[in-house]
C-alpha positions as CSV (number, residue, x, y, z in Angstrom):
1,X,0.0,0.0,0.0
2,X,2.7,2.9,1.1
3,X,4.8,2.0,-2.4
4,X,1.5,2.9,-4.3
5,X,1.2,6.4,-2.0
6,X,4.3,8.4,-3.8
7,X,3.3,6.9,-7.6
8,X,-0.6,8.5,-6.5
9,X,1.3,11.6,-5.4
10,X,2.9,11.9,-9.1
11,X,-0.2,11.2,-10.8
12,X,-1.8,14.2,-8.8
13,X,1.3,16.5,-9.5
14,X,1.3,15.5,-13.3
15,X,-2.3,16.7,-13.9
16,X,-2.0,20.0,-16.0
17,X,-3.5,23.0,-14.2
18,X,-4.6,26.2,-16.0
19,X,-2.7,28.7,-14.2
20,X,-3.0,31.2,-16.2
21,X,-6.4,31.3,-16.4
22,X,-7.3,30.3,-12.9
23,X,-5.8,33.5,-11.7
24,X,-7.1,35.5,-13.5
25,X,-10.9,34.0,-12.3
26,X,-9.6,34.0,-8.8
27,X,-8.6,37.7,-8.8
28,X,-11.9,38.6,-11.0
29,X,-13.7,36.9,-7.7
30,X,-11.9,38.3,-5.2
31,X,-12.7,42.0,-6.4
32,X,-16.2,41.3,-6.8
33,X,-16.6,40.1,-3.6
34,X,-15.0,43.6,-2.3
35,X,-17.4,45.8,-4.2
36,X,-20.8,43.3,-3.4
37,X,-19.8,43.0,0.2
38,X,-22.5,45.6,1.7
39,X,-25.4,44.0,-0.4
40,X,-25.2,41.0,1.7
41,X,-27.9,40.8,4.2
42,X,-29.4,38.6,7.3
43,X,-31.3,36.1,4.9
44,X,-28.3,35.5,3.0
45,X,-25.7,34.8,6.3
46,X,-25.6,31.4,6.0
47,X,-25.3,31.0,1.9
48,X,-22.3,33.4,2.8
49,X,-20.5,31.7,5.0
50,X,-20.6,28.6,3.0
51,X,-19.3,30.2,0.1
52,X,-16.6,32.1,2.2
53,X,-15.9,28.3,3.2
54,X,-16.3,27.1,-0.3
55,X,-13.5,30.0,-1.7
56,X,-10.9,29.4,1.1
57,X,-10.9,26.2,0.3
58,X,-10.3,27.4,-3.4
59,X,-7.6,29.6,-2.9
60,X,-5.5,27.6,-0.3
61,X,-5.6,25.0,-2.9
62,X,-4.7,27.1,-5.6
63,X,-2.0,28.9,-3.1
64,X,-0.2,25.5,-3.3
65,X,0.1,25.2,-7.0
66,X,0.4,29.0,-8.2
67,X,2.9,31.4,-6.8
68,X,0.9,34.6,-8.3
69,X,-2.2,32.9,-6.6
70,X,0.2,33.1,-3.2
71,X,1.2,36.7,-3.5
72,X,-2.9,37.4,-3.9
73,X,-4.0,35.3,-1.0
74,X,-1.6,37.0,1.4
75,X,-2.8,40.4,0.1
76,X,-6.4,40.2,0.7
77,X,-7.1,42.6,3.8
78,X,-8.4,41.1,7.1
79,X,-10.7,43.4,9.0
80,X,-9.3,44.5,11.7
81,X,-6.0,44.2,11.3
82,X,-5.1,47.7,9.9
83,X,-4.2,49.1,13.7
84,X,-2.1,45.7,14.6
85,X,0.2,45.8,11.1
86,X,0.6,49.7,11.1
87,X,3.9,49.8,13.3
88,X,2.7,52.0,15.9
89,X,3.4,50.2,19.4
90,X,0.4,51.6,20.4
91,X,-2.0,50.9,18.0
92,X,-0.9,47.4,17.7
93,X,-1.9,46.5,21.5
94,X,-4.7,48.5,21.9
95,X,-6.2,46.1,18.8
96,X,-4.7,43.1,20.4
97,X,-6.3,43.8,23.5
98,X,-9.4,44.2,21.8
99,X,-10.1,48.0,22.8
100,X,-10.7,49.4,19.1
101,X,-14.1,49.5,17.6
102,X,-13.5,47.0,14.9
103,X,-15.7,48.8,11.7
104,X,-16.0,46.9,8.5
105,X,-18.2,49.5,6.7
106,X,-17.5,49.8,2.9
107,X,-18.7,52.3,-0.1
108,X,-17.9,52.2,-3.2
109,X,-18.0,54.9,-5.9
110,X,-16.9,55.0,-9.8
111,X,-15.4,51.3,-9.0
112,X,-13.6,52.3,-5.8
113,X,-14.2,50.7,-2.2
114,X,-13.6,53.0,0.8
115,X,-13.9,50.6,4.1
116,X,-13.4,52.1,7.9
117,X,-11.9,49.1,9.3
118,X,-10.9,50.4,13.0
119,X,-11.6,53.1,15.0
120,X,-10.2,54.0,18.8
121,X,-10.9,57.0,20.9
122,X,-9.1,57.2,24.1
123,X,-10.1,60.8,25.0
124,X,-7.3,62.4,22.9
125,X,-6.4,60.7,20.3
126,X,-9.1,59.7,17.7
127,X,-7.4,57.1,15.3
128,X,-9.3,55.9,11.5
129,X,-8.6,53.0,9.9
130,X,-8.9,52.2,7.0
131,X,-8.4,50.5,3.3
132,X,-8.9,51.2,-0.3
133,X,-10.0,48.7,-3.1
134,X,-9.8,50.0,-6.7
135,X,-10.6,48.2,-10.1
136,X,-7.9,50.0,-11.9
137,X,-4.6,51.3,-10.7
138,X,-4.7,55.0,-8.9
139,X,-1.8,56.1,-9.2
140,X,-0.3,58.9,-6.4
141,X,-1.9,61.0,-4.2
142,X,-5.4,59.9,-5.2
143,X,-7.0,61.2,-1.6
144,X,-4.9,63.8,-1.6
145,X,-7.6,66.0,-0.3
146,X,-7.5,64.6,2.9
147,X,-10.4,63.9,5.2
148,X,-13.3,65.6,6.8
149,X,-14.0,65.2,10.2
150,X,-17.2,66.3,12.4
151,X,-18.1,65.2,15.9
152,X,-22.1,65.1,16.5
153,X,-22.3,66.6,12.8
154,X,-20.3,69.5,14.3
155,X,-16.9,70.6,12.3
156,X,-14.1,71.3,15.0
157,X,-10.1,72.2,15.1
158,X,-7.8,69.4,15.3
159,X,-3.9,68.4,14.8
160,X,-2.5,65.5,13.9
161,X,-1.2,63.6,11.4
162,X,-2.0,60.6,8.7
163,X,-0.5,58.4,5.8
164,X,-1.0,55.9,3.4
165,X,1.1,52.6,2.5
166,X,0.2,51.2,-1.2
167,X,0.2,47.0,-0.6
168,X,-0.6,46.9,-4.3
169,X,-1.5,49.0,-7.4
170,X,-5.1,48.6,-6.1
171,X,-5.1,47.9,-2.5
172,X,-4.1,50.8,0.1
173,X,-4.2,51.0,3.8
174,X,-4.5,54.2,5.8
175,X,-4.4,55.8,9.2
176,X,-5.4,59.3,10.4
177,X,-4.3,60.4,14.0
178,X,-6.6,63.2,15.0
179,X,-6.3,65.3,18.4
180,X,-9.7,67.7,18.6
181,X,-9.3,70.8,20.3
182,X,-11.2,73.8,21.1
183,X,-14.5,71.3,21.8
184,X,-15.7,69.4,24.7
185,X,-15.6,65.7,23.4
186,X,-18.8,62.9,24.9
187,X,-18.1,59.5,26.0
188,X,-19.9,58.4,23.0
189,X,-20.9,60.2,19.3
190,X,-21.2,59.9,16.0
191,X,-17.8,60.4,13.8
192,X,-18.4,62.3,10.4
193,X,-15.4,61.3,7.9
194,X,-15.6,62.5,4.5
195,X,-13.6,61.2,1.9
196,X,-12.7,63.4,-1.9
197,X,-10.8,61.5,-4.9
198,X,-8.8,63.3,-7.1
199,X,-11.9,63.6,-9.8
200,X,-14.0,64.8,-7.5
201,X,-15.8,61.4,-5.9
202,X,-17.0,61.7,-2.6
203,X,-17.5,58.4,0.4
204,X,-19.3,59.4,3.6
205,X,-19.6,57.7,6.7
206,X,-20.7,58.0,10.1
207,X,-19.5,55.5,12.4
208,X,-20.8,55.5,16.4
209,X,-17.2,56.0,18.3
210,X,-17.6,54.6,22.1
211,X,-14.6,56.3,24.8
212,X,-12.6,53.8,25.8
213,X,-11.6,54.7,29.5
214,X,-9.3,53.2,32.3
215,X,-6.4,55.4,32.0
216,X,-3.8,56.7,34.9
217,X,-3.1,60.1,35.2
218,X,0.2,61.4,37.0
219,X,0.2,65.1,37.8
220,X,3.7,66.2,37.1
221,X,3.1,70.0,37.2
222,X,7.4,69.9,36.1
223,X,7.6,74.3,35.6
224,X,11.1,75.7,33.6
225,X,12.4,78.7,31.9
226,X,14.9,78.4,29.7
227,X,16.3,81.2,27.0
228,X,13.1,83.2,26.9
229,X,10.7,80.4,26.4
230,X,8.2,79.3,30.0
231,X,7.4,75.4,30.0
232,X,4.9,73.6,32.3
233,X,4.9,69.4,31.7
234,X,1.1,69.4,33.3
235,X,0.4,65.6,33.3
236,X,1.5,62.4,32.0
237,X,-1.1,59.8,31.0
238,X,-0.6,55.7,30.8
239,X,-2.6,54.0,29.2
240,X,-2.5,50.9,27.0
241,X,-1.8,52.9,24.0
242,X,1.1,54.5,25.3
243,X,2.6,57.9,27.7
244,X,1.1,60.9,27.0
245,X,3.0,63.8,28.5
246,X,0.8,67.6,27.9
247,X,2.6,70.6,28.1
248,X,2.3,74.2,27.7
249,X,4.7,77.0,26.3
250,X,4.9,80.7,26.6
251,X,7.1,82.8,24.8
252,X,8.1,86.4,23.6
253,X,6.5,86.8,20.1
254,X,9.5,86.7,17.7
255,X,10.6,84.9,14.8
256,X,12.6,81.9,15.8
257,X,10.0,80.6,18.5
258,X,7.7,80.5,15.5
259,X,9.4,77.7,14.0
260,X,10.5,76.1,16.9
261,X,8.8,73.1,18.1
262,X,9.2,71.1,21.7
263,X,10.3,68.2,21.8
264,X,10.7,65.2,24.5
265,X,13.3,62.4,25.1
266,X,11.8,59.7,28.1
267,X,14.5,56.7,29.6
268,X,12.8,53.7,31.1
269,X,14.5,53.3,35.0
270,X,16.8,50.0,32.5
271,X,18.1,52.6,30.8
272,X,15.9,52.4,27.7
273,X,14.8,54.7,25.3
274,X,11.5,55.0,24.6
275,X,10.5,55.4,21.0
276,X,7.6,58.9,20.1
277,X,5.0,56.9,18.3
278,X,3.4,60.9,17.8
279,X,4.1,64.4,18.3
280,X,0.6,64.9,19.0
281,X,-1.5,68.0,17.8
282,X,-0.8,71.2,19.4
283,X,-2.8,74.7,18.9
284,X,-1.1,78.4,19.8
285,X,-2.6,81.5,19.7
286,X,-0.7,85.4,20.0
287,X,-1.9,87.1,22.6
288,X,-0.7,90.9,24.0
289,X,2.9,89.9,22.5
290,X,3.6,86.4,23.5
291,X,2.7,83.1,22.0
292,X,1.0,80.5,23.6
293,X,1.0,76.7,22.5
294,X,-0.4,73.9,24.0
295,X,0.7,70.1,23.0
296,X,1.4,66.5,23.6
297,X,3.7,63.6,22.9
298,X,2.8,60.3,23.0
299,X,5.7,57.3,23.6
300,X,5.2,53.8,23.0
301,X,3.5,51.5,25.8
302,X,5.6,50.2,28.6
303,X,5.6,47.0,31.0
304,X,4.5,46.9,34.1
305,X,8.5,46.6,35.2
306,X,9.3,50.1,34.9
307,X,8.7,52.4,37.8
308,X,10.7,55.2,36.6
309,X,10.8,57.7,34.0
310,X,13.8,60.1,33.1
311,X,12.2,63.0,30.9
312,X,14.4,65.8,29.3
313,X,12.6,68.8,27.3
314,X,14.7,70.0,24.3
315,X,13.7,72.5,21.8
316,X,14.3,71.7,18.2
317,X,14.7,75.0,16.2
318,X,14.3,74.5,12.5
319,X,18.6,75.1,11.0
320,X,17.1,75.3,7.5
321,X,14.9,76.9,5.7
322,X,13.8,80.6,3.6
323,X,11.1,81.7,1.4
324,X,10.8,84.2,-1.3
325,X,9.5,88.5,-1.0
326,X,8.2,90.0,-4.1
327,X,8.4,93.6,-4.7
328,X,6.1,96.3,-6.6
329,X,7.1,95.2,-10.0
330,X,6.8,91.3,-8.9
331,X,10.8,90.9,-9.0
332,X,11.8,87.9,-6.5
333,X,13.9,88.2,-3.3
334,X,14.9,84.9,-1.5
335,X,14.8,85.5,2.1
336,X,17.5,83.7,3.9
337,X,16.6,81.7,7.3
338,X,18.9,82.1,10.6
339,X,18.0,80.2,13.6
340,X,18.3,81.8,17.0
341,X,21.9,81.8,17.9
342,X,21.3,81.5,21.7
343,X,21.4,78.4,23.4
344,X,18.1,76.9,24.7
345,X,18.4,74.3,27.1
346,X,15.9,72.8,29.9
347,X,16.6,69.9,32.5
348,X,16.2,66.6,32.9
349,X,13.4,65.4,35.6
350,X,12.0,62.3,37.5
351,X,8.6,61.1,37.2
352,X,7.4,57.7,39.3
353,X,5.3,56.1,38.1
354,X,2.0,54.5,39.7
């Protein structure tokens, strides 16, 4: 019996398999299941998950005899998974832990599939989520635009930051960071995001965002003066997501403050380094000839093993930079920058933690 197993196994591999083709029937498949996913509805739950059964089957099969059929397979997005892959520390064990709203809402429009795959909301940072599905290639900076944001249908002021990483011509993944300021947040609301293509489509979604609580809060209340510029470090918030030290600054209107930005640099009690996962979005405002800015920098989680934190402030001036004057008759001036020449430098502290 085991000498016929090996000559059963040849027969098998011998048998000629459209590759060609089935990839190209495979891929056909896959995107039509992206762009039909939202027409699915309770009545048709259980045909679905038999055919979800039926093409997994298909394409770990055809995984095993086609490589292109490979590099598809371990392509197709899995909801959910945009926070843990995106390479913020953060991010990655808040959706471990299970404490992002996992979304899955998708809308297409001219052939292109917008889904919101995550959202988390710890207070202060609001993160998005999510993925984009095209029939065709998109080429660069096809949301370009950016996104819209409203709270309770309300528009507000926020900082931040966002990206996107192209997995293929046709599959992108994306994640805003958003810090609202200037508006009193609820534990729970309704997020507005509005989406605009580069000819002009338009997605819209509002997604129910839920607070998720249970952080610590160190008061720190760390006051220096160094070279002009007044800093309070207020408080310092752990939470799964990470350290979020606040601060305030106020300063002497004048140029080189302007482009000056502060900056933090935390050492575990082993002597680590802990790595910024975001600068956080700050706001400032002039007022009777000083500037005042408010901000935040958020580090990486830590373990429950470190007790101590070493914090020093530092303020990084810009050392390059310029722009252009234009007189009366539109002739062009290029304006040299030079950073303050005077040394700006603030000391290290302590903070225990809980």
């Amino acid at each position: 019996m085991s000498d016929k197993i090996p000559m059963f196994k040849k027969e098998i591999d011998d048998i000629p398999v459209p590759v060609d083709k089935l990839d190209d029937i495979i891929t056909k498949a896959v995107q039509e299941g992206v762009q039909k996913r939202k027409r699915l509805n309770g009545n048709k739950l259980l045909l679905s998950v038999g055919a979800i059964a039926a093409t997994l089957a298909l394409l770990i099969g055809s995984a095993t005899v086609s490589p292109v059929m490979a590099n598809i397979v371990s392509q197709i997005p899995v909801l959910g998974s945009i926070f843990s892959e995106s390479g913020d520390p953060g991010l990655k064990r808040v959706s471990e832990l299970g404490l992002t709203q996992v979304v899955g809402e998708s809308k297409t429009v001219r052939g292109n599939t917008i889904t919101i795959d995550e959202v988390f909301f710890d207070g202060t940072r609001l993160t998005v989520g999510y993925s984009l599905t095209s029939e065709e290639p998109l080429g660069e900076f096809y949301l370009d635009q950016g996104i819209d944001f409203t709270i309770d249908g309300k528009k507000f002021s926020f900082g931040g930051n966002g990206g996107e990483t192209e997995i293929t011509p046709t599959y992108r993944r994306g994640i805003y960071n958003i810090e609202p300021s200037g508006i009193d947040v609820p534990e729970e609301f309704k997020l507005g995001l509005s989406f605009e293509g580069k000819g002009g489509e338009r997605w819209k979604f509002f997604i129910p965002v839920k607070t998720q609580t249970g952080a610590e809060f160190v008061t720190i209340d760390e006051t220096q003066q160094a070279g002009g510029v007044g800093l309070n470090i207020s408080t310092l918030e752990i939470s799964p997501v990470g350290l979020r030290l606040t601060y305030n600054t106020v300063a002497e209107e004048n140029e080189f403050f302007s482009g000056a930005y502060i900056k933090f640099k935390a050492v575990d009690s082993s002597g680590n380094e802990l790595t910024i996962s975001s600068e956080g979005g700050g706001h400032s405002k002039n007022e009777n000839g000083k500037i005042y800015a408010k901000g935040n920098s958020l580090f990486e989680p830590i373990d429950e093993s470190v007790t101590k934190l070493t914090i020093t402030p530092y303020l990084d001036l810009s050392s390059v930079g310029g722009g252009v004057e234009f007189d009366g008759a539109g002739n062009e001036t290029s304006i040299d920058f030079e950073p303050n020449k005077e040394e700006i430098k603030f000391d290290s502290f302590t903070v225990t933690l809980p």
